[in-house]
Each structure stands twice: as C-alpha cells, then as structure tokens.
C-alpha positions as CSV (number, residue, x, y, z in Angstrom):
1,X,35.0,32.3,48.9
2,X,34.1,35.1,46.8
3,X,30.3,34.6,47.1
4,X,30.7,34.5,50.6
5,X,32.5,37.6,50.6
6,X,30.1,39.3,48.1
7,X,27.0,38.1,50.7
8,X,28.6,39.3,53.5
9,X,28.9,42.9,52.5
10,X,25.0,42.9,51.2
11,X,23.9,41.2,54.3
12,X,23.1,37.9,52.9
13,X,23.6,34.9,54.8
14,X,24.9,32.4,52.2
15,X,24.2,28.5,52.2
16,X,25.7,26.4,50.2
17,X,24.4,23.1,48.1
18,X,26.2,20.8,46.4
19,X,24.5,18.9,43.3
20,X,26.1,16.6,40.6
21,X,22.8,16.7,38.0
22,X,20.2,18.6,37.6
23,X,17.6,16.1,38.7
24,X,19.4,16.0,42.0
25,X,16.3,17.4,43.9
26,X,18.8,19.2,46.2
27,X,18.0,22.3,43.3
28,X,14.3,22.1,44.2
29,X,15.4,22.2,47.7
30,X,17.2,25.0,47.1
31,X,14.9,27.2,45.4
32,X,11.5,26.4,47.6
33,X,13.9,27.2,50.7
34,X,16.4,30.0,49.7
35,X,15.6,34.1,48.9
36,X,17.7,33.7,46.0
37,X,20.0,31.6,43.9
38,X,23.7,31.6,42.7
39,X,24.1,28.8,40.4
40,X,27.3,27.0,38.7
41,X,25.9,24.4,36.5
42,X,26.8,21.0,37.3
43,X,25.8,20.0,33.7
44,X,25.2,21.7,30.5
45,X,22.6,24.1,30.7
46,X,20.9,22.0,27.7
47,X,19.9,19.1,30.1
48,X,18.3,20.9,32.5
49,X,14.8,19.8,32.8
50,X,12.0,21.4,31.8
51,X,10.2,21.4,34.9
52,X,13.4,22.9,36.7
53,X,13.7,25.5,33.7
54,X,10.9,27.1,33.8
55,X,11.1,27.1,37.4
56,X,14.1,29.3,37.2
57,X,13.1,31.6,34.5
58,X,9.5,32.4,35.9
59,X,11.5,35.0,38.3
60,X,9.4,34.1,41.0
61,X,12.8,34.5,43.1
62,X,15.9,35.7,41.9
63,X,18.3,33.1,40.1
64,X,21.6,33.6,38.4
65,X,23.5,31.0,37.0
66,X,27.8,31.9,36.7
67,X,29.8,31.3,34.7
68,X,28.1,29.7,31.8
69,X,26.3,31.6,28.9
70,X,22.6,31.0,30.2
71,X,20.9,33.8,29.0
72,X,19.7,32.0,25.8
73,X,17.8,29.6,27.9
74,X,16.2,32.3,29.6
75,X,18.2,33.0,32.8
76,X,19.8,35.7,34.4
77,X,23.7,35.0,33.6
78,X,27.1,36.0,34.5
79,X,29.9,35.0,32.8
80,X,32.8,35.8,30.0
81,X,32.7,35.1,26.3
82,X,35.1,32.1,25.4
83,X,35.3,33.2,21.5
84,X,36.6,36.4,23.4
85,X,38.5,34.9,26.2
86,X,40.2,32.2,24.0
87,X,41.1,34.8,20.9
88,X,42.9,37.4,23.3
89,X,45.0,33.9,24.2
90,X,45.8,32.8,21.1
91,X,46.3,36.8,19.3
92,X,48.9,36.9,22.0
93,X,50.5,33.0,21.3
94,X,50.7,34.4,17.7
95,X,52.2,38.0,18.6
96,X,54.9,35.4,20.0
97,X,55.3,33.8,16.4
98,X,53.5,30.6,17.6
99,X,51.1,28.8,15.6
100,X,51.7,25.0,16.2
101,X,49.8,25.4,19.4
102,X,48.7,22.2,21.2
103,X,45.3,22.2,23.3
104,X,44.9,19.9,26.7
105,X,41.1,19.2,27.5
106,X,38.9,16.3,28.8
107,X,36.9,14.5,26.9
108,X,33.6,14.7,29.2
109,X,34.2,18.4,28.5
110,X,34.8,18.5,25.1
111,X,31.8,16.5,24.2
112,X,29.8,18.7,27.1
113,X,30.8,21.5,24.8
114,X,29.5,20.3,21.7
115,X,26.2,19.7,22.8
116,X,25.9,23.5,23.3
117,X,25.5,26.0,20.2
118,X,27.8,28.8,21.8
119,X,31.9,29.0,21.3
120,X,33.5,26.9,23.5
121,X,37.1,26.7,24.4
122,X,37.3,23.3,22.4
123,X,35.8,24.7,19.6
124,X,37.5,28.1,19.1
125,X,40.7,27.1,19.6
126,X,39.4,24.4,17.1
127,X,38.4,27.0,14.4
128,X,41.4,29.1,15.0
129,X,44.0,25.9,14.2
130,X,41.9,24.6,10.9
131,X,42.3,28.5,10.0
132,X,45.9,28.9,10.4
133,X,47.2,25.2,10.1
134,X,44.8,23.1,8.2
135,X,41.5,20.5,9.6
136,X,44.7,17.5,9.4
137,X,46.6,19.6,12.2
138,X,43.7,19.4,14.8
139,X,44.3,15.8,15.6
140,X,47.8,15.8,15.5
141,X,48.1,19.1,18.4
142,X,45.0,17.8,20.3
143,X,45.9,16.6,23.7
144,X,42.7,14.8,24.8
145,X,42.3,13.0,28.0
146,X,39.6,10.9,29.8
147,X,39.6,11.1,33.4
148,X,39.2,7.8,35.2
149,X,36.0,8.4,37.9
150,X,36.5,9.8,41.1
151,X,39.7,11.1,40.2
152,X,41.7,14.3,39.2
153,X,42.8,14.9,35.9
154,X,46.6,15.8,36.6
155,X,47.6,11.3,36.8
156,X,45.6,11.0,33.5
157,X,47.2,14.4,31.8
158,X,50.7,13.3,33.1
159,X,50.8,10.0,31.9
160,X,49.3,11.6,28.3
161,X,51.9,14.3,28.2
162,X,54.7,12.2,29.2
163,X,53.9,10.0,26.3
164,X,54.4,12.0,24.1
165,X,58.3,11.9,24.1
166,X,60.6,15.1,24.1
167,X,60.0,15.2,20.1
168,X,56.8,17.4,20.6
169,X,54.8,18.6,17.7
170,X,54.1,21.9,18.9
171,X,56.0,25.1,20.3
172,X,53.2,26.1,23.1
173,X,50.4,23.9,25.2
174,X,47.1,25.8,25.9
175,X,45.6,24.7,28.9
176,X,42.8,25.6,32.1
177,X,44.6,25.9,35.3
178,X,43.3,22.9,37.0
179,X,45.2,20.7,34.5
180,X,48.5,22.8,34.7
181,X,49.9,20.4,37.5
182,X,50.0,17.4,35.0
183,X,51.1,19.3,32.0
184,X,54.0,20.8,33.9
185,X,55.0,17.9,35.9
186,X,54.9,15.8,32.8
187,X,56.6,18.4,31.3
188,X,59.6,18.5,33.6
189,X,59.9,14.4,33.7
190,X,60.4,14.7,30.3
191,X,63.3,17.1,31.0
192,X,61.3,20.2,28.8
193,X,61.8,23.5,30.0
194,X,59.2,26.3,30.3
195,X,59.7,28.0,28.1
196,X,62.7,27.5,26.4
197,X,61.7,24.1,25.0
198,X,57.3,24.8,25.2
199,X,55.3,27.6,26.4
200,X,52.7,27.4,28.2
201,X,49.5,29.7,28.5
202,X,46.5,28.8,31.1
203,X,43.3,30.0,31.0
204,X,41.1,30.4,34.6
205,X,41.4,32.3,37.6
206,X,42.8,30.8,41.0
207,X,44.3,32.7,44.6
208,X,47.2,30.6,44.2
209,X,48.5,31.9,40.5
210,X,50.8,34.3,41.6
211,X,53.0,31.8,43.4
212,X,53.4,29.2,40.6
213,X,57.2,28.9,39.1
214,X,57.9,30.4,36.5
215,X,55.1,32.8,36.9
216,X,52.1,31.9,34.6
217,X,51.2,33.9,31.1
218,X,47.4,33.4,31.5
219,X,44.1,34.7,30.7
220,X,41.8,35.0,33.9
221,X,38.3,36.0,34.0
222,X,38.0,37.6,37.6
223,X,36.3,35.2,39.7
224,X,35.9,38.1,41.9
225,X,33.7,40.2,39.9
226,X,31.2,37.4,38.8
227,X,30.5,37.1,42.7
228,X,29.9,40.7,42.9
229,X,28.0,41.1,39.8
230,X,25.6,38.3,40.3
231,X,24.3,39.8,43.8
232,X,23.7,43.1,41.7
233,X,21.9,41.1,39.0
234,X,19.9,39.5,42.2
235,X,18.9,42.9,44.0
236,X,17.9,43.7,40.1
237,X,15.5,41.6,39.7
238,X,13.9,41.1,43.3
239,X,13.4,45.2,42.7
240,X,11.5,44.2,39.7
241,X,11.0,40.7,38.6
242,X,9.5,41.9,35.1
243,X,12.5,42.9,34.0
244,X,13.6,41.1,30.8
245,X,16.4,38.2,31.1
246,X,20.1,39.9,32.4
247,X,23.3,39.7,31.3
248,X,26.0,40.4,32.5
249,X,29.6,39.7,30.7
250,X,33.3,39.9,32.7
251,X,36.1,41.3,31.0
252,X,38.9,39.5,30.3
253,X,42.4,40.5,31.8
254,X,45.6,38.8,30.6
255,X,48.4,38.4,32.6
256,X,52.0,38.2,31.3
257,X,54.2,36.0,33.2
258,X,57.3,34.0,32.1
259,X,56.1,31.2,30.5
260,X,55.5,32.7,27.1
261,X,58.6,32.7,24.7
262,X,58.6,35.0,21.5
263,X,59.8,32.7,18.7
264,X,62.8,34.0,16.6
265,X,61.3,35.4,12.9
C-alpha cells in the first residue's frame, strides 16, 4: 500500500509481481518489461544468481531492493540497520532492569540470516545475551520454531510457547510482529499476563499496531518512508545512471506502549 501510494503521487503506474526465488523468471519479466524496479527479496540476497545480479547492478534501469542491506552486492538499497534497530530494543528492555530476555524466530530465518555477513536480528540479540548472560544462556532463552509449509507461524509459535509451562525462564519475549498472535495467545492460555507476569517488545511496522491490547512497546522502521525513499533513489539514478551504488538508511522510531514492565531494583 505504501508503494502504491508513493507511485501515485510521482505518477507512476505501479505493477506488481510476485516471486518465491530468484530463478523464478517472473524477475526477468519484470525488469525487460518495467521502467523501474522496487524489490523485496524473496531470498537472501546471497543466492541471487549471477546472471540476475549483474543484471540489476549494470543500472541499465533503475532497481532498488527494500528492506534488506543490498548495497554490498552492489544495489541501490533501502532499508534500516538491525545492529541499530535491535540495540535501541534491547538498551530499552535493560533501562527496564531486564536481562533474561527470550527471542521468538523461525528457523528458515535464522539459518537465512547466517548465510549473510551483516547483523541480523538472530545474531545481535545473540551477541548481546552471550555478553550480558553467558554463550550457556542462548539455548536456554531461544524460542525457535519451524513452520510447517504453507502455513502461518502463529499454530507452530503457540503450541511452542504454550509448552513451555507458566515456569518461564525469562522476564520479557522479543519478537517481529507477525509472530505476536502466537506468543500472546499462548501467552494468555497459559494464564500469563502482559506484563505483569512477561513483557513483550515487537519489532516491525503494521497499520494495525495501534489497535492491539495492551498497546504494543515496539520498534518500527516506517514502512512508509522506505516507499518514499526508494522512488527518490529511482528518479536518482534514471537522472544519472553513473552514479555510484545508493544507500539509503531509515531511522528507527520506538514506540512505548504498555507491554513493557520496569523490574523492581
């Protein structure tokens, strides 16, 4: 929605493909029919193929990839910096007194993650815990779930949370917002409150947030502005396609809401 409201007030008429991989050939489609190109990865940027690469970064039309740092591969990016993003969190769980802080991610992500030599939400929250806590801790507040195929994570992140019993090894969950159904729902089951019994900061950036209950503490990246600022990075370069690889990076804004509880000292 925010694309298509960034297009329509630079007179672009927006078209939208859908692609799992990047050998789907919809992408060549895409480029050899298209002015321009907003791209969210379907994949890691690392298994992009070679061929498709350099088609991207030879500037012969304007591509930006969102969302995902890109630039090191040679293509126009906008996006946030997760060892940013994910230390304002966890500065602020800390403010709160909280350092047994528990961290809800996928599998397929996680190992998506490591393939890539950037900071990644695994892996910072990851270097923060061994820092404060120990390496032995990581296991123990690691909440990770595989997601059966053609399904939504919330069944698989309920029935993981719910497992856990009401004797929980942490004080707070960290989690994206599309998993905050499961976590919460498991949450209540269990008879937990939020955030009496665990808090609960998200990470993303949805039109929906400001009706959840209780109102989310989160960290959003404005979804809003990467729309914007990647039709500014397209006008850019189709004004001069020589111009070296752009970057552009979206500040983070946190949100306090009522599901963070400051610990008694």
């Amino acid at each position: 929605m925010y694309a298509s409201e960034a297009a329509e007030q630079d007179d672009w008429l927006p078209k939208l493909y859908f692609a799992r991989h990047w050998e789907d050939r919809t992408l060549t489609d895409a480029w050899q029919n298209c002015d321009a190109l907003l791209c969210f990865a379907p994949q890691p940027i690392n298994r992009m193929p070679e061929e498709l690469l350099n088609r991207f970064r030879s500037h012969q039309k304007p591509v930006v990839l969102i969302g995902v740092p890109a630039h090191h591969f040679g293509l126009d990016t906008v996006a946030g910096s997760m060892e940013l993003e994910l230390g304002v969190l966890l500065d602020r769980l800390a403010q709160a007194g909280h350092t047994r802080i528990a961290l809800v991610e996928q599998y397929s992500l996680m190992n998506d993650q490591l393939e890539l030599d950037t900071p990644t939400f695994y892996s910072v929250w990851k270097q923060r815990i061994t820092e404060t806590l120990g390496a032995e801790a990581v296991s123990e507040l690691s909440i990770l779930v595989e997601t059966p195929r053609f399904e939504l994570p919330h069944r698989a992140i309920y029935s993981k949370v719910r497992s856990l019993g009401r004797k929980l090894p942490f004080t707070a969950i960290v989690t994206r917002i599309p998993f905050l159904w499961g976590v919460t729902a498991a949450l209540t089951d269990l008879e937990l409150r939020v955030p009496e019994d665990v808090s609960i900061v998200s990470m993303g950036d949805r039109q929906e947030l400001e009706f959840y209950r209780p109102e989310l503490t989160y960290l959003k990246v404005p979804l809003r502005d990467h729309a914007i600022q990647a039709f500014e990075l397209v006008k850019e370069r189709l004004e001069n396609p020589a111009l070296p690889v752009l970057y552009t990076m979206i500040t983070p804004e946190f949100v306090e809401g009522k599901t963070l509880r400051t610990l008694k000292k």
